[in-house]
Backbone bond lengths (Angstrom), bond angles and torsions (degrees), N, CA, C in turn:
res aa  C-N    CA-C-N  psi(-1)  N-CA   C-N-CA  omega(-1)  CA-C   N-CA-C  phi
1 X - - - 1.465 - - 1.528 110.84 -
2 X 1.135 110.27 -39.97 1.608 116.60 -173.40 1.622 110.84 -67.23
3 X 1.469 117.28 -38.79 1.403 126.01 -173.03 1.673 90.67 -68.27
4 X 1.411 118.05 -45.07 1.733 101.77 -163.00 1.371 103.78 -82.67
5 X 1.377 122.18 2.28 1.496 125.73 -170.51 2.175 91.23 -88.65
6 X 1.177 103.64 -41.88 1.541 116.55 -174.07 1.773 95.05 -71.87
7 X 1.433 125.97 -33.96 1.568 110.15 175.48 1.291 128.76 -76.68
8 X 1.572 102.76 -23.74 1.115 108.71 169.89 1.521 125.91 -63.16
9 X 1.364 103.06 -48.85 1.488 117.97 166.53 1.616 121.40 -31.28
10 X 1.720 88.36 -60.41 1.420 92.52 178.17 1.438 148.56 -59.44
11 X 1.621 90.83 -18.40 1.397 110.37 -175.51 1.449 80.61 -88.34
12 X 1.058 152.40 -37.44 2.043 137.87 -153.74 1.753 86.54 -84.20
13 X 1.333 122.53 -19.67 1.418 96.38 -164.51 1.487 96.52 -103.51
14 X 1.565 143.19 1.56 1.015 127.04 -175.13 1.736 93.04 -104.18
15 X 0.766 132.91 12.88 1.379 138.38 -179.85 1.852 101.06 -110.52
16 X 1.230 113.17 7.20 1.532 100.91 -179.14 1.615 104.27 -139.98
17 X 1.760 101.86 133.24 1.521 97.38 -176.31 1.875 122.05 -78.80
18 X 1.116 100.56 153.69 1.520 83.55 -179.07 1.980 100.45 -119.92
19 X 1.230 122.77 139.02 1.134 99.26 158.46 2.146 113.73 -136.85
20 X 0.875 110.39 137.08 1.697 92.01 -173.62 1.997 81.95 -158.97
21 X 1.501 115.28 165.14 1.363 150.21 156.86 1.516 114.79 -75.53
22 X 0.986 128.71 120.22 1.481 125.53 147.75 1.914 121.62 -34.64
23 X 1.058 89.65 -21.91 1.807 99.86 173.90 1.545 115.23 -89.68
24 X 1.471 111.96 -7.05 1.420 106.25 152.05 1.625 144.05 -93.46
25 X 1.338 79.51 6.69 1.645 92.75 165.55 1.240 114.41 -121.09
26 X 1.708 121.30 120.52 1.584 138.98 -163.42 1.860 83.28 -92.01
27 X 1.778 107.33 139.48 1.852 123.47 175.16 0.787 86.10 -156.32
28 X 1.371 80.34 147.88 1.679 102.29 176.70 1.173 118.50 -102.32
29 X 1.283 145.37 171.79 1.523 139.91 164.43 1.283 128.04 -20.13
30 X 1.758 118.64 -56.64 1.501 141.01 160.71 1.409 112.71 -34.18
31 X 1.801 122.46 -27.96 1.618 108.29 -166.86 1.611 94.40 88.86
32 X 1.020 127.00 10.50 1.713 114.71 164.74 1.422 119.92 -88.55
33 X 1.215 135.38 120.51 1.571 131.97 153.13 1.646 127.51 -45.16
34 X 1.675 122.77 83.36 1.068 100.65 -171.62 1.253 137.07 -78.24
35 X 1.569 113.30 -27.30 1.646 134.83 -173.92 1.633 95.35 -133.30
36 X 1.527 112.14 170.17 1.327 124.47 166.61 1.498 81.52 -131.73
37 X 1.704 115.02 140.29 1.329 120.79 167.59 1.551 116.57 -120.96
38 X 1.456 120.00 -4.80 1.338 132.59 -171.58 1.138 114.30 -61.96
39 X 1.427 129.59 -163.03 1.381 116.06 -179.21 1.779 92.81 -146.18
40 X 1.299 129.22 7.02 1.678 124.95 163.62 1.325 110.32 -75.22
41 X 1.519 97.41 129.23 1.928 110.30 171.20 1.485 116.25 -72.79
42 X 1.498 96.57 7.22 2.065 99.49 -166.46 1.584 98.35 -137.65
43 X 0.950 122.89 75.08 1.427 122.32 178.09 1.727 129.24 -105.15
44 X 0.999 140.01 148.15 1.508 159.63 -144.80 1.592 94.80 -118.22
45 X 1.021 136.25 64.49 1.625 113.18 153.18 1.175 136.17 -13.90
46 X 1.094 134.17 57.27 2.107 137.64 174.73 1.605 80.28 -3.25
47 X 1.411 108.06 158.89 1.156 142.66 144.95 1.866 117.93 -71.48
48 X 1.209 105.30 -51.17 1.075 121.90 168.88 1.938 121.33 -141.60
49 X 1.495 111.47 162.59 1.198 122.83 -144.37 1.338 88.47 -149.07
50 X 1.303 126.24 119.01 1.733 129.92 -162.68 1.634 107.88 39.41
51 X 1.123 96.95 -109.28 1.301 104.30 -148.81 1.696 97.07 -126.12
52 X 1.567 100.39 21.86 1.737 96.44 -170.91 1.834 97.54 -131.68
53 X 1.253 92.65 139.20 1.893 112.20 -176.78 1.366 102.33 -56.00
54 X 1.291 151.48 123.72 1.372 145.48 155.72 1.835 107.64 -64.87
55 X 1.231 106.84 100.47 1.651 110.51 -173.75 1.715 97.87 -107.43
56 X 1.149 132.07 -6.89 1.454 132.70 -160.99 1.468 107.93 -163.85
57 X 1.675 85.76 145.11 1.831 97.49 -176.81 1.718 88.49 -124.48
58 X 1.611 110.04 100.09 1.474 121.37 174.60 1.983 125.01 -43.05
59 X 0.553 77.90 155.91 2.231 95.60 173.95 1.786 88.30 -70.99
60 X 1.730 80.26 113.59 1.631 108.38 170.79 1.310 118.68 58.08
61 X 1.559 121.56 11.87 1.480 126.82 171.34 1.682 122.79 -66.77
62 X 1.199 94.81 1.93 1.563 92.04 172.85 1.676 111.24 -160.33
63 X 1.512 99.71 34.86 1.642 110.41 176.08 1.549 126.10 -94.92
64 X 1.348 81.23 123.00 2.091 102.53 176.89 1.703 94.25 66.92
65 X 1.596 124.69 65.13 1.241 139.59 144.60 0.899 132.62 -76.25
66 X 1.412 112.05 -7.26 1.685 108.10 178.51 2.259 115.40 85.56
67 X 1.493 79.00 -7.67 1.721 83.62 -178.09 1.820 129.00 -74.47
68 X 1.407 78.28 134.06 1.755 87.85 179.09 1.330 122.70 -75.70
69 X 1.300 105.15 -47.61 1.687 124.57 177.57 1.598 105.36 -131.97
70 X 1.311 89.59 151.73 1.389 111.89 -177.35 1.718 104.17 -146.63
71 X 1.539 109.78 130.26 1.716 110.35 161.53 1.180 96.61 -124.17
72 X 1.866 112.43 144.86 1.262 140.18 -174.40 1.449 97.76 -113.08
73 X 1.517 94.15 116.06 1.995 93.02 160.97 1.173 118.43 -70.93
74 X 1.622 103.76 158.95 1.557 114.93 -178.47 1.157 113.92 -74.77
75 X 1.590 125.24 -3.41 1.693 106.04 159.58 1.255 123.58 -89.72
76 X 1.332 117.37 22.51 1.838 106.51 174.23 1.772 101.89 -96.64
77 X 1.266 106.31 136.41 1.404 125.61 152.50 1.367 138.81 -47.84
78 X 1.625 86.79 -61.59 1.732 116.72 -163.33 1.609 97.74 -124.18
79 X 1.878 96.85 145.76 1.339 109.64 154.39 1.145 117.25 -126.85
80 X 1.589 117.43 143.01 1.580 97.06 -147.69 1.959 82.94 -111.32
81 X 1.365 105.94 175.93 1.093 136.63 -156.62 2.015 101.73 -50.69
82 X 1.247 129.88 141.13 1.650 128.54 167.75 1.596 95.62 57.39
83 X 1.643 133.70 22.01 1.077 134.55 -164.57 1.942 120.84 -51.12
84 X 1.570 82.10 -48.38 1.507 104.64 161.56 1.650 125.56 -138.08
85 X 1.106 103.91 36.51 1.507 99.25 168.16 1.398 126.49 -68.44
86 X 1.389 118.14 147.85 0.995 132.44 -178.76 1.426 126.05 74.10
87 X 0.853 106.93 38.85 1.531 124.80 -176.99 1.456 125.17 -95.35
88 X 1.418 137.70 -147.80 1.051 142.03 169.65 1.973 118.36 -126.68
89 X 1.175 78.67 -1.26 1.630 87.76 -169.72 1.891 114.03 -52.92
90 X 1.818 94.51 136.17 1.800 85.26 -176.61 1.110 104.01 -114.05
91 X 1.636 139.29 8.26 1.233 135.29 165.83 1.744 98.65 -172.93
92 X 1.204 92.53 152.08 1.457 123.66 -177.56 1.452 137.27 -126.55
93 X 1.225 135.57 135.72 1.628 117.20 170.41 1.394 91.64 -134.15
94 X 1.709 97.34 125.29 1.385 115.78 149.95 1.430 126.50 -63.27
95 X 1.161 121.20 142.69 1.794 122.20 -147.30 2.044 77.70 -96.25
96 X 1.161 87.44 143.06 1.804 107.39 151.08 1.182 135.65 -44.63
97 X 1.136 124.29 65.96 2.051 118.09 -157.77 1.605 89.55 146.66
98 X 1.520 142.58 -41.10 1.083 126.18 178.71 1.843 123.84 -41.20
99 X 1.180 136.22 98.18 1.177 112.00 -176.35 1.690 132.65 -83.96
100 X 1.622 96.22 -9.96 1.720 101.76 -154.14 2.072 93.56 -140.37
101 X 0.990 126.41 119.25 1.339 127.91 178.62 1.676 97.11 -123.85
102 X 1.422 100.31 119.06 1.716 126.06 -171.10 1.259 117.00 -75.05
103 X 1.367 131.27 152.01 1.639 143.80 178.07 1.670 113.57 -24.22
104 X 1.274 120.62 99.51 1.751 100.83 171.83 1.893 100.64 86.85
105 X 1.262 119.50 9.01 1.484 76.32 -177.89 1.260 130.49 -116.04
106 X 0.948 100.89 36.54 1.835 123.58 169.91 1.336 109.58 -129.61
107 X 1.554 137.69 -1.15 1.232 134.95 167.06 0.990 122.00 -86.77
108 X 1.801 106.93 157.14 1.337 128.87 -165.13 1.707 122.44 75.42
109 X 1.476 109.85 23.89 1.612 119.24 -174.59 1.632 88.77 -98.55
110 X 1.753 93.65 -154.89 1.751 94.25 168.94 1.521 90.40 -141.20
111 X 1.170 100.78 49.41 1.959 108.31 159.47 1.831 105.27 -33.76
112 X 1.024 135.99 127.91 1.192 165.52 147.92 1.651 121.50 -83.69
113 X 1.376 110.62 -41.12 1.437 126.21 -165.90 1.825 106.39 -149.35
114 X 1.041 110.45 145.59 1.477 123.92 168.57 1.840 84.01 -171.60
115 X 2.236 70.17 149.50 1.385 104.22 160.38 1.788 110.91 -127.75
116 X 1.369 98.12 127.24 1.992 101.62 -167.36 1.722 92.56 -118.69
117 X 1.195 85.74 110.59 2.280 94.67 -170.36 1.428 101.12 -72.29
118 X 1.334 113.37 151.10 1.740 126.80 164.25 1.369 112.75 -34.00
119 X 1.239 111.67 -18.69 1.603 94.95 -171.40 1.241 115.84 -94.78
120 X 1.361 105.78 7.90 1.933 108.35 -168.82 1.920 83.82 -98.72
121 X 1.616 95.32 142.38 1.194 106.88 -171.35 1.759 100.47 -134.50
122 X 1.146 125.03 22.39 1.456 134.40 -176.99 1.538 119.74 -179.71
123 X 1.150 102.14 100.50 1.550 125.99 150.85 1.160 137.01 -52.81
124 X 0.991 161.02 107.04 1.121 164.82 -119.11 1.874 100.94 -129.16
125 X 1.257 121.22 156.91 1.389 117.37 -175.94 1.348 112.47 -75.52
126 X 1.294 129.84 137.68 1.356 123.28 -178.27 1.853 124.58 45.06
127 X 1.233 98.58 53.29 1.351 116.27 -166.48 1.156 102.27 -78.26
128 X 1.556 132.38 -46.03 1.025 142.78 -141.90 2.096 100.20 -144.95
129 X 0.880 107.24 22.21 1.337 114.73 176.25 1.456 106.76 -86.83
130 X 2.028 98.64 162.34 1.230 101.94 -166.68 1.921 137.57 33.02
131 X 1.592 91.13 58.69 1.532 104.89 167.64 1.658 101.19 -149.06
132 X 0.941 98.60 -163.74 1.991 124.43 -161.68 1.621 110.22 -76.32
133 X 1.624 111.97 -30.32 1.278 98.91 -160.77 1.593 130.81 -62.50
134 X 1.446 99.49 146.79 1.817 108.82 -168.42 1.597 105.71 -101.73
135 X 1.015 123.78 -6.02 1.553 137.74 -171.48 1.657 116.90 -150.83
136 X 1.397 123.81 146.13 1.228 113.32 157.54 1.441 107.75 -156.10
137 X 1.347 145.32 159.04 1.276 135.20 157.86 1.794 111.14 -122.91
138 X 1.324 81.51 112.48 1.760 93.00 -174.33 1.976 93.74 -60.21
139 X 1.482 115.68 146.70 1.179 152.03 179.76 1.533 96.07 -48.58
140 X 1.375 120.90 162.79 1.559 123.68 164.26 0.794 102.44 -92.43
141 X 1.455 167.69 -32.70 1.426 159.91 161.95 1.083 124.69 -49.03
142 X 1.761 125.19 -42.90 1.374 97.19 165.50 1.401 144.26 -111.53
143 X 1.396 121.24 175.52 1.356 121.22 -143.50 1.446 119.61 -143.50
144 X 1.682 108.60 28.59 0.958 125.58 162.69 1.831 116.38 -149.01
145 X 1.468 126.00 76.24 1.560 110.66 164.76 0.993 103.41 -47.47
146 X 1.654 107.50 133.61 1.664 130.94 176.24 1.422 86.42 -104.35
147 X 1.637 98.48 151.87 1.598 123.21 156.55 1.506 129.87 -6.70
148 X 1.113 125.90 109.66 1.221 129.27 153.92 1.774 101.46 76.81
149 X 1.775 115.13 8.37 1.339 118.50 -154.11 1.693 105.25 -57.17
150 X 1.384 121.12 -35.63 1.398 132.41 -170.20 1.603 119.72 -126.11
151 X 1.501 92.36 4.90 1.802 94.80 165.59 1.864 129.11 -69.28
152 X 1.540 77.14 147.55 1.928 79.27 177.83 1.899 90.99 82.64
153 X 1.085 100.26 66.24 1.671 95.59 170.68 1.341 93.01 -144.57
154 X 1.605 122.09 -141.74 1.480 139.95 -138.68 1.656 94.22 -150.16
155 X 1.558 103.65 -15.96 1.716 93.08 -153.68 1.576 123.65 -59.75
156 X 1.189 117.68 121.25 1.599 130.05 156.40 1.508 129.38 -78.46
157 X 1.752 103.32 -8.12 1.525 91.95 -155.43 2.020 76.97 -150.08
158 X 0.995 112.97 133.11 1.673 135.27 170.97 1.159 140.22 -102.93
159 X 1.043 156.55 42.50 1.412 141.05 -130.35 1.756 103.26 -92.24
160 X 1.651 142.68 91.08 1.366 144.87 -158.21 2.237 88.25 -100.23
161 X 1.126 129.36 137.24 1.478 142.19 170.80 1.271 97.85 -85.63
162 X 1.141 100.72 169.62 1.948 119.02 -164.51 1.801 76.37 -96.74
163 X 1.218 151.05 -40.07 1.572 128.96 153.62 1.150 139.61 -0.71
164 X 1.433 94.93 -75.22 2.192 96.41 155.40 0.922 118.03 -51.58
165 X 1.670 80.34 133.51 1.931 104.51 176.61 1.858 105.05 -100.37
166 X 1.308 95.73 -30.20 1.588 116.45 -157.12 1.787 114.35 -136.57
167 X 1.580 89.94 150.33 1.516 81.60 -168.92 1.575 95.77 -161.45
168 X 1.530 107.65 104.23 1.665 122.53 -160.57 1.370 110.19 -81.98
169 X 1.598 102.25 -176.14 1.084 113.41 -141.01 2.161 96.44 -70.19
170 X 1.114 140.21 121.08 1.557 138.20 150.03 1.265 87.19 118.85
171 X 1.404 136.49 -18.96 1.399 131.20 -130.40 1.565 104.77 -53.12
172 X 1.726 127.54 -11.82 1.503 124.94 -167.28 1.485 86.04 -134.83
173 X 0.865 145.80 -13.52 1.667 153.76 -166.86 1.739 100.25 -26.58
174 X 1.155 122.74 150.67 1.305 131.23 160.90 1.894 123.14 41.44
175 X 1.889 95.69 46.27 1.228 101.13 178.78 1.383 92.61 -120.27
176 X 1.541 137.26 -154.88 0.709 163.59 -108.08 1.863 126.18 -167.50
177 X 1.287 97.12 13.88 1.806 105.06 -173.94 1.668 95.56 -91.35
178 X 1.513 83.65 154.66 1.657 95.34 -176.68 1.727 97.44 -129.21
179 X 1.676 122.91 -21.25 1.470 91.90 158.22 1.844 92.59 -138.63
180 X 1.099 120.43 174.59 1.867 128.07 170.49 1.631 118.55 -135.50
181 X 1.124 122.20 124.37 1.455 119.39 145.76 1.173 125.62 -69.68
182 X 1.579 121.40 131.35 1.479 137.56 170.57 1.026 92.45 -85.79
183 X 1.659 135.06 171.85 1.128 127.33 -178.48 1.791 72.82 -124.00
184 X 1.524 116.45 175.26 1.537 113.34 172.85 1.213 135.61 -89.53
185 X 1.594 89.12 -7.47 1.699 106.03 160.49 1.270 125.74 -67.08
186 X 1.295 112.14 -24.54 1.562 108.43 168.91 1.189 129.26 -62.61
187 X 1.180 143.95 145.91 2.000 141.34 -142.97 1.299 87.96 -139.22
188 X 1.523 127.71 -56.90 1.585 121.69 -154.20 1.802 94.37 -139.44
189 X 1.188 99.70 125.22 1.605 113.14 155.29 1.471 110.53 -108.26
190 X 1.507 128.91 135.15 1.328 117.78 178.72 1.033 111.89 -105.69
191 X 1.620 122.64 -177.78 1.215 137.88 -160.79 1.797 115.61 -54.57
192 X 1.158 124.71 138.05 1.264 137.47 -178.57 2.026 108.27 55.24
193 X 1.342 105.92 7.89 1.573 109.36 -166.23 1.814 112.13 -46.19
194 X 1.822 107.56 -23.71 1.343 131.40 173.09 1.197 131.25 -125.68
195 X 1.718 100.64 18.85 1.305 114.59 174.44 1.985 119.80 -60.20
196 X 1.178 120.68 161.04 1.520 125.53 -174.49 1.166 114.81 31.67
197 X 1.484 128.08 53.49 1.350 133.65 134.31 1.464 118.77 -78.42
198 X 1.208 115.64 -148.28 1.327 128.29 -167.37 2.222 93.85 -145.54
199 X 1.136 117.82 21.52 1.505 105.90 -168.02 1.435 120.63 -70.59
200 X 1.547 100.24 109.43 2.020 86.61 176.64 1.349 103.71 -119.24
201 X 1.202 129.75 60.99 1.487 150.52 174.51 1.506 113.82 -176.60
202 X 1.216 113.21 133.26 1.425 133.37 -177.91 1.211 126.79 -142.25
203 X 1.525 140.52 109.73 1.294 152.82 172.65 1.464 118.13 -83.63
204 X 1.277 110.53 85.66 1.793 102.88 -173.66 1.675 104.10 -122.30
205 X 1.367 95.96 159.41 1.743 110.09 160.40 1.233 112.87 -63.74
206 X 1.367 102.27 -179.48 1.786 101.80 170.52 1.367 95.44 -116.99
207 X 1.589 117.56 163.69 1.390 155.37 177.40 1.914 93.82 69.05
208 X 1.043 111.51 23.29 2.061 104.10 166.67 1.621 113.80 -43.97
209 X 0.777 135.27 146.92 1.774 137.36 169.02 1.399 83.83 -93.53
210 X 1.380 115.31 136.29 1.441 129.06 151.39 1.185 117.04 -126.17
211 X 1.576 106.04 141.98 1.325 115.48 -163.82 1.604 130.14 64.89
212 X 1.754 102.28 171.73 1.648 95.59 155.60 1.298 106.30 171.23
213 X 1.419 119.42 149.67 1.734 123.08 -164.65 1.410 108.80 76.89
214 X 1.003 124.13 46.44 1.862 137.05 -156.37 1.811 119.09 20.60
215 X 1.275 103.69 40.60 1.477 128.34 163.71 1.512 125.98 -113.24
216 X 1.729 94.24 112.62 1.925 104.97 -154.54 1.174 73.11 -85.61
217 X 2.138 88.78 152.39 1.477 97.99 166.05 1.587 98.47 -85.38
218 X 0.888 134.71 -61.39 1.721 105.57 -176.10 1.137 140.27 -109.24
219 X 1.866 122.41 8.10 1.193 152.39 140.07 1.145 113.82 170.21
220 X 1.247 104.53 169.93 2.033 131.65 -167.87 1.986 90.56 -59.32
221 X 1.106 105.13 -50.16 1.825 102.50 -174.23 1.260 98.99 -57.78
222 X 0.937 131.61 -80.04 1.909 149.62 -150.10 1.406 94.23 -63.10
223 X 1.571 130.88 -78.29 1.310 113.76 178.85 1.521 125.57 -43.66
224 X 1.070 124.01 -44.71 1.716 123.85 -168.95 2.067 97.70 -75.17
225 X 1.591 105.66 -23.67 1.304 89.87 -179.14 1.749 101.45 -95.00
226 X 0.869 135.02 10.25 1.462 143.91 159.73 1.577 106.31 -73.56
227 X 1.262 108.63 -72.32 1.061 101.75 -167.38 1.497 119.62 -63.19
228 X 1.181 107.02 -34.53 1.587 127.12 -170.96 1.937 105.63 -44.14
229 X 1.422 91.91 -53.69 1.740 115.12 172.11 1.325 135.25 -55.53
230 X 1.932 106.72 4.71 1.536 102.92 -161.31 1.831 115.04 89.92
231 X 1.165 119.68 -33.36 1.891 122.12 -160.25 1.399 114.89 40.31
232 X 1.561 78.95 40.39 2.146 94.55 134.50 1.733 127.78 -55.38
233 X 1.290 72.54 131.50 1.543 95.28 -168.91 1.842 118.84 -63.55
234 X 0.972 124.02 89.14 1.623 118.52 -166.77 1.407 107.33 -167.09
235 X 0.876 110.03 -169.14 1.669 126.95 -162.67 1.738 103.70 -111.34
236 X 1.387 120.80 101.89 1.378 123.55 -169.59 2.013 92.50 -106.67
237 X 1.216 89.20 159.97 1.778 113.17 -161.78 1.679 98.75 -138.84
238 X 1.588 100.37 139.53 1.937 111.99 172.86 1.233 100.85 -93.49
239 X 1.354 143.15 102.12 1.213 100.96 149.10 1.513 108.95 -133.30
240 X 1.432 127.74 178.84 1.268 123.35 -178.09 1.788 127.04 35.56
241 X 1.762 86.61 46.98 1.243 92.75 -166.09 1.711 161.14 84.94
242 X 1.517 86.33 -7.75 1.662 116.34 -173.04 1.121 112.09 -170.86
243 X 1.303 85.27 108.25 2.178 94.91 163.84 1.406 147.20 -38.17
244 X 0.710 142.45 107.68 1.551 133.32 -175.14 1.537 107.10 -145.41
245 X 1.706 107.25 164.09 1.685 124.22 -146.98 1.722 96.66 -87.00
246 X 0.900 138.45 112.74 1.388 133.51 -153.63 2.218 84.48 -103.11
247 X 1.694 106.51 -48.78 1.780 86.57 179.01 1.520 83.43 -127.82
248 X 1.106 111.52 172.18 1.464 156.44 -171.54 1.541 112.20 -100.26
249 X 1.477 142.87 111.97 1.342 133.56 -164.55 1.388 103.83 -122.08
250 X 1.163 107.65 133.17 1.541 97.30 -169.44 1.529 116.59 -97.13
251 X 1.448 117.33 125.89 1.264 129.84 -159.08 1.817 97.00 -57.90
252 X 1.522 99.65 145.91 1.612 124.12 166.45 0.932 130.85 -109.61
């Protein structure tokens, strides 16, 4: 899925011109991107800028530009915090080698598509909030969804790794899934983390903490009938109004 998610990409980006200067992007010594000052909605990130490696895309260096497209070279690491919020962007690929994507900084675009590579091992809270996406498959490395990281989207379809341990407070809130796998590694989902979906199927471990501060992670029915049951590990179903364990999963 991920390779045809990367062809697709490719074909939207060879269909779009880019033109910008190396003098519109302000770095600092470190290899960080601090500002974008140019004025193209379709820009190419250099890899490098004189004589210095571009390893980092700085906090708020490229927020509310007006940009449609954006390509990230494969030597940045880090994306730092509001990196690109508020933009226009409708799909993205995170480069291979990125490890850490910062608070907010892909929110508020109309992302449709992203690709987030194995090597990113930290999410940032609401990274990817408030945009389009209908799909995503969180990375094998990391092992904590932060807050609100993928709320306010489109999503129908999830893909969570046996990696996660944790999974914060909204982190899927107000999308669009109708069933989810927990993987059984997960221990704690927090409050509202699956709030305002539509979910009438659920794949969980047993003994998960749900919720907290009297905020269900995915409603007043499903949690109280989770817990009520022991939080046996199995595949629970809505129907006709009330939940119940349709299989039985046998603890590991």
């Amino acid at each position: 899925m991920r390779k045809i998610f990367i062809s697709l990409l490719s074909l939207m980006i060879c269909s779009t011109v880019f033109s910008q200067e190396e003098s519109d992007f302000i770095i600092n010594r470190n290899g960080t991107i601090t500002s974008y000052i140019g004025n193209s909605t379709t820009i190419i990130i250099p890899s490098q800028i004189g004589d210095i490696p571009v390893t980092a895309i700085g906090n708020d260096s490229f927020k509310n530009k007006n940009l449609r497209s954006v390509i990230i070279p494969n030597s940045v690491v880090t994306i730092g915090r509001d990196a690109f919020v508020g933009n226009r962007l409708t799909s993205i690929i995170i480069p291979d080698g990125v490890t850490s994507i910062g608070d907010y900084s892909f929110a508020a675009n109309q992302l449709n598509l992203v690709v987030i590579p194995n090597s990113v091992v930290s999410i940032g809270s609401s990274a990817f909030s408030s945009n389009q996406l209908t799909s995503v498959i969180i990375p094998t490395g990391v092992t904590i969804i932060r807050a609100e990281t993928f709320a306010r989207n489109k999503l129908t379809s999830v893909i969570i790794p046996v990696s996660v341990i944790e999974i914060d407070d909204s982190a899927f809130a107000y999308n669009q899934l109708t069933l989810i796998t927990i993987p059984s590694s997960v221990t704690y989902i927090g409050g509202d983390a699956f709030s305002y979906n539509n979910i009438i199927n659920i794949s969980i471990g047993d003994n998960t903490e749900l919720g907290r501060d009297h905020f269900y992670a995915f409603n007043l029915n499903f949690d109280n009938f989770y817990n009520s049951n022991g939080k046996k590990a199995g595949i629970y179903e809505y129907k006709n109004g009330r939940w119940s364990i349709v299989n039985l999963i046998p603890s590991t």
